[in-house]
C-alpha positions in Angstrom: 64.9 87.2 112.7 68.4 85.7 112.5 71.5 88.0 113.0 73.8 87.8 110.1 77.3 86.2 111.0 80.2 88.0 110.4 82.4 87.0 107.8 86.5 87.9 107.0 88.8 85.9 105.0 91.7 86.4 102.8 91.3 86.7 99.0 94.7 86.8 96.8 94.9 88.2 93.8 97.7 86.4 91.4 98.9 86.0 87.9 101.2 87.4 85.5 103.0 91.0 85.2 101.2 93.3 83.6 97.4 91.7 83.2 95.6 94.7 85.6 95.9 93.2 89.0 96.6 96.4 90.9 93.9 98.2 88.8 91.5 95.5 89.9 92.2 95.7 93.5 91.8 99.1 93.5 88.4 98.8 92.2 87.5 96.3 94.8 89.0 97.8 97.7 87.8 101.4 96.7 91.4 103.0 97.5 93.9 103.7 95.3 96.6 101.4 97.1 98.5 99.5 95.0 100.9 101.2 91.9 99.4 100.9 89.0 101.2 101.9 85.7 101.5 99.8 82.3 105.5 98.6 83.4 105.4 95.1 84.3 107.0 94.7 87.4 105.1 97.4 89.2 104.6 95.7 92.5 107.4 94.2 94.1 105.6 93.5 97.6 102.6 92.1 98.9 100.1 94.6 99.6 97.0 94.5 101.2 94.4 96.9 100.9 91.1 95.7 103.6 87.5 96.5 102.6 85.0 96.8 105.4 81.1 96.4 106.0 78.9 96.1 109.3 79.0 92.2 108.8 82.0 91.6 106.9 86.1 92.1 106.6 87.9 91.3 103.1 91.5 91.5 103.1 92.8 91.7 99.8 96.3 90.9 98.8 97.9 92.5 95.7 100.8 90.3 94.5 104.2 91.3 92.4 103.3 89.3 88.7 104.8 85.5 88.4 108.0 85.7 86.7 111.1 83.6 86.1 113.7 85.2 88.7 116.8 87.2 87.5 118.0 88.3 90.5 117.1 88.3 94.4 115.0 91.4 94.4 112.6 88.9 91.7 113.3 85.7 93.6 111.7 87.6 96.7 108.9 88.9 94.4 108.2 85.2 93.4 108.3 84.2 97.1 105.5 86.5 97.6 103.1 85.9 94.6 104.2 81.7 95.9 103.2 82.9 100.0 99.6 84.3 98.2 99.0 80.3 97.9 99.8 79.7 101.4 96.9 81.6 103.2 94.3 82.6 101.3 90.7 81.7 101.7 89.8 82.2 98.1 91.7 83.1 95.6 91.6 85.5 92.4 93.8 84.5 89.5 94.2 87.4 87.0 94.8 86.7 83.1 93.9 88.5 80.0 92.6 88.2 76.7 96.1 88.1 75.0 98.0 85.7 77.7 98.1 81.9 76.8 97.2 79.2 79.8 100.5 78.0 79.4 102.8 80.7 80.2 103.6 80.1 83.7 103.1 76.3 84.0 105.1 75.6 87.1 102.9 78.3 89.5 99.7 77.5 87.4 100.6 73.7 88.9 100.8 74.9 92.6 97.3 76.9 92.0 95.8 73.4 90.7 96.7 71.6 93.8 94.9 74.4 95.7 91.2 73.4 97.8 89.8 77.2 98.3 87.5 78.4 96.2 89.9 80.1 92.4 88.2 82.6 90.5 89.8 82.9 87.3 89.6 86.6 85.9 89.0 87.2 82.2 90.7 91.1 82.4 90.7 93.6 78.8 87.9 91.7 77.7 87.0 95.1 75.9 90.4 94.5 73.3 88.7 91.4 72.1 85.4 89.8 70.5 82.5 87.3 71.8 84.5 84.1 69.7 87.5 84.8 70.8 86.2 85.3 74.5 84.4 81.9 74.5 88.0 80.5 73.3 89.5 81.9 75.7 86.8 80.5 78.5 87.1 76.8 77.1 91.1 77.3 77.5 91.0 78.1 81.5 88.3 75.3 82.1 90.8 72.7 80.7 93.3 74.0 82.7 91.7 74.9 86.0 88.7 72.9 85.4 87.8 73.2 89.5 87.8 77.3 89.1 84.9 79.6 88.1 85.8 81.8 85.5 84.5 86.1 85.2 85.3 88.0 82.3 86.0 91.7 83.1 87.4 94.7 82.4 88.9 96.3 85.3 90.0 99.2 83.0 86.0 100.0 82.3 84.9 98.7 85.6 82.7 96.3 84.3 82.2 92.7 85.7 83.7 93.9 88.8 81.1 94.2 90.9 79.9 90.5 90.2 83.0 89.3 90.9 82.5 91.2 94.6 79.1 89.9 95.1 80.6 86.3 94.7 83.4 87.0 97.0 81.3 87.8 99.4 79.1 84.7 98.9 82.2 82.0 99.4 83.7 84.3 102.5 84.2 82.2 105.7 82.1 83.0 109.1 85.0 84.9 111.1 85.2 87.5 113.4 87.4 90.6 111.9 91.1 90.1 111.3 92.0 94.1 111.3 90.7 97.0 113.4 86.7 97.6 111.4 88.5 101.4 110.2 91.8 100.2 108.8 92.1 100.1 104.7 95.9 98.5 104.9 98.2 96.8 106.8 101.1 99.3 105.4 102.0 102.0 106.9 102.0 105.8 105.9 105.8 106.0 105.0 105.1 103.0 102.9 102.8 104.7 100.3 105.2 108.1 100.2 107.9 105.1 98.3 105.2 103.8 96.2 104.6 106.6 94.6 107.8 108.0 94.2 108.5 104.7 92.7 105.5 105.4 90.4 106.5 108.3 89.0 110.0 106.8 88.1 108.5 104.1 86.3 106.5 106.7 84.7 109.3 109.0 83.6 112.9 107.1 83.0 112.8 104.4 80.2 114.4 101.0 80.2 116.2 99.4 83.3 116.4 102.8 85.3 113.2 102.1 87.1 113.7 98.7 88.3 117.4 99.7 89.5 115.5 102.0 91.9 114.8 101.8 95.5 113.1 104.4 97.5 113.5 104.9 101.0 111.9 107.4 103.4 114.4 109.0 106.1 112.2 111.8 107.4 108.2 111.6 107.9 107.3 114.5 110.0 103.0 114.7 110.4 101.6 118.1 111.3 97.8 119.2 111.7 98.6 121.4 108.7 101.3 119.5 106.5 103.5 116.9 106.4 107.4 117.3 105.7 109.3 114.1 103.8 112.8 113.2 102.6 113.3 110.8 100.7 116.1 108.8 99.2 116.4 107.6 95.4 118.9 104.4 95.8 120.7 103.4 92.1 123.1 100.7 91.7 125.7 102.8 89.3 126.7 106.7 88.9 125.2 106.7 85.4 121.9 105.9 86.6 122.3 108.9 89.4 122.9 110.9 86.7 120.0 110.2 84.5 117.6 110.2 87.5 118.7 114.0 88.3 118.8 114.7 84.8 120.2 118.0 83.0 120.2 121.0 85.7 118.4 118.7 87.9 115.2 119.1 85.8 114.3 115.5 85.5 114.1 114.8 89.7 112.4 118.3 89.6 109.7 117.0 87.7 109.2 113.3 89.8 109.6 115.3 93.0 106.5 117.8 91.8 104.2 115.0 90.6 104.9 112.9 93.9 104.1 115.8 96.1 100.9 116.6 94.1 100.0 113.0 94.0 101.1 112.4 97.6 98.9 115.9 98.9 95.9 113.8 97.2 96.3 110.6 99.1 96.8 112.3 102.2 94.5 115.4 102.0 97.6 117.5 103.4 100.4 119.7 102.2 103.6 118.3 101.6 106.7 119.3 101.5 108.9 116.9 99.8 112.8 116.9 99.2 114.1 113.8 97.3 118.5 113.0 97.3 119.7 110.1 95.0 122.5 107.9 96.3 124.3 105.1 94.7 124.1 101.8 96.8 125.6 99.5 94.1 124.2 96.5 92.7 121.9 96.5 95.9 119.1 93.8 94.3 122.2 91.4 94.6 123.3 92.0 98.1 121.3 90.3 100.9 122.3 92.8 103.1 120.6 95.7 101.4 117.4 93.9 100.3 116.7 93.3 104.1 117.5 97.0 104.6 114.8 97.8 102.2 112.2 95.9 103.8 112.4 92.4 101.6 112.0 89.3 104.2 114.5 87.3 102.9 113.7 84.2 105.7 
């Protein structure tokens, strides 16, 4: 009998804020590695998140949503959703019932132009009906007529695993890319800002969260528990203020949810002390978006 070839490739998952990519990728990859929360926004990085079989390697990449950029920290978000184009081996472009084909014409240009295999992703197909579904399919053939198109919903886990089954058909024959036990190409003090991050988007309303960087200063690993500081950067005094909130209570509260969130992904005690700092108007200085890991080359 034949020995199965291995197979690896890249598959990128694009679209819009806010249409369930990082729920989706969770699903597929069967970690919980990218933010997920109903703020658009959410993801400001690329991150991949590598599911493994005996014959097989997917790296999945988890991209910030398209938007029109405001400011560098988005222009460095678009360059990454835009980089998702460059390299990937098939890719996943994630839409929803509600979102017209139109709304981001300029990167939905740069996907037609693409030659690797585009799924098209039907997501919250449970919020509408069977007519307006079939709409919604004729829509995305006219504009990607080259793609095959899923309907799913990543919130109730259904389609999903057709979707993988086809991945795993149009894969390339390659040997593995990552080590056959690694799940991401991020490290540990990577995830501890993540989900600090999370819980701020969670808890503070309006512009507060996306004026937030986190940054880890201390990661200290024992057998028993792992100790963590972390900085809360804001761009003004007003938004220090608010994150600490009255008596402190309001960091109180992020610091408790991140540790008990934090003790799951690790499977360790935490200890966890979080400081906010003002480093102002930091997602317009060069300088300090390279200092908080965005490759601005």
């Amino acid at each position: 009998m034949m020995e199965n070839k291995h197979k690896s490739g890249f598959v990128n998952i694009v679209g819009n804020p806010n249409v369930g990519k990082s729920t989706l990728m969770n699903l597929l990859v069967g970690e919980r590695i990218s933010i997920a929360t109903f703020k658009a926004q959410t993801t400001r990085h690329r991150i991949m998140g590598i599911l493994n079989t005996p014959d097989m390697q997917i790296c999945f990449s988890d991209t910030p949503g398209v938007l029109k950029p405001n400011y560098k920290l988005q222009e460095q978000m678009l360059q990454f959703s835009e980089s998702a184009l460059q390299d990937a081996d098939i890719l996943l472009y994630v839409t929803d019932m509600v979102e017209k084909p139109d709304k981001n014409e300029d990167f939905l240009q740069k996907v037609q132009k693409m030659d690797v295999p585009i799924l098209v992703l039907i997501n919250k197909i449970d919020l509408s009906n069977q007519q307006a579904l079939v709409q919604k399919v004729d829509e995305w053939h006219a504009v990607l007529p080259k793609a095959e198109i899923y309907p799913i919903s990543a919130l109730h886990k259904f389609g999903v695993d057709t979707v993988l089954a086809r991945i795993k058909e149009l894969l390339p024959e390659s040997p593995a890319y990552f080590d056959k036990d690694a799940w991401t190409d991020k490290p540990a003090r990577f995830f501890v800002t993540e989900i600090i991050r999370e819980k701020i988007l969670l808890y503070y309303d309006k512009e507060i969260p996306y004026s937030v960087e986190v940054v880890v200063e201390q990661f200290k690993e024992k057998d028993d528990i792992i100790r963590i500081e972390a900085v809360i950067y804001v761009e003004r005094e007003s938004q220090k203020g608010i994150i600490i909130g009255h008596q402190g209570v309001a960091l109180k509260r992020v610091s408790t949810e991140a540790r008990r969130e934090l003790e799951r992904f690790f499977g360790k005690k935490i200890f966890l002390q979080c400081f906010v700092k003002v480093d102002k108007d930091w997602r317009s200085s060069d300088k300090a978006m390279r200092q908080y890991g965005y490759n601005l080359d």
